[in-house]
N, C-alpha and C positions, 0 to 999 in steps of 0.2 A: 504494500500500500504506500502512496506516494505521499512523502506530507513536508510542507513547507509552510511558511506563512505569508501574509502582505498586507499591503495595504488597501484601501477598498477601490481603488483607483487604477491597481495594475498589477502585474503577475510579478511580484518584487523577489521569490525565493529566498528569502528569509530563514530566520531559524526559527521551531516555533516555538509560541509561547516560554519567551524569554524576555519577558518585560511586563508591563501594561498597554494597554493601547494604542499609547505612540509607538511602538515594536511590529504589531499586529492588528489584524480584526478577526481573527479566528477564535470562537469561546471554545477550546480544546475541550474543557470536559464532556459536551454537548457531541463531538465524535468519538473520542475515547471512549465512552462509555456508551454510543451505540455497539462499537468495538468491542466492547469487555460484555455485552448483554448477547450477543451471539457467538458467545468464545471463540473470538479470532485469535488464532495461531500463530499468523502469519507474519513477514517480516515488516519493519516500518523503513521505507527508504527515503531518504532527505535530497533534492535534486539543490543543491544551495550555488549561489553567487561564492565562490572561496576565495580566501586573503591573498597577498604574496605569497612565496614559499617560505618565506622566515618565517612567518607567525604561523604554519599548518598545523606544530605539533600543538598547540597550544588551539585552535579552529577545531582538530580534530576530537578532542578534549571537552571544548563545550557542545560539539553536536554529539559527544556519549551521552552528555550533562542534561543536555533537552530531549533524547530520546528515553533516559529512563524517568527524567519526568513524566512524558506523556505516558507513560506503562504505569504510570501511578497513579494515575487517574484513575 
């Protein structure tokens, strides 16, 4: 399942729900947990906008950080 976030004006690839509303407009619980109410198994993939190469280790780091949030919904 494909998941990113934006803004309500454009396909921005985002990370998601890593902030409040200036970050996103996606209310992640509201799919998460259509998600978690038909026991989906399946993987969660992030299509993101990425950094330079210096800061990847450190990019790849917080998209662990926002994908197991959304698992915790």
């Amino acid at each position: 399942t494909h998941v990113h976030d934006n803004y309500r004006n454009g396909d921005h690839h985002q990370l998601p729900a890593m902030g409040d509303k200036l970050w996103g407009s996606i209310e992640w619980d509201k799919p998460m947990g259509a998600l978690k109410e038909i026991n989906y198994t399946g993987s969660l993939a992030l299509e993101l906008i990425y950094p330079p190469l210096p800061m990847c280790e450190s990019f790849v780091k917080l998209c662990f950080d926002a994908l197991n949030y959304l698992k915790s919904l």
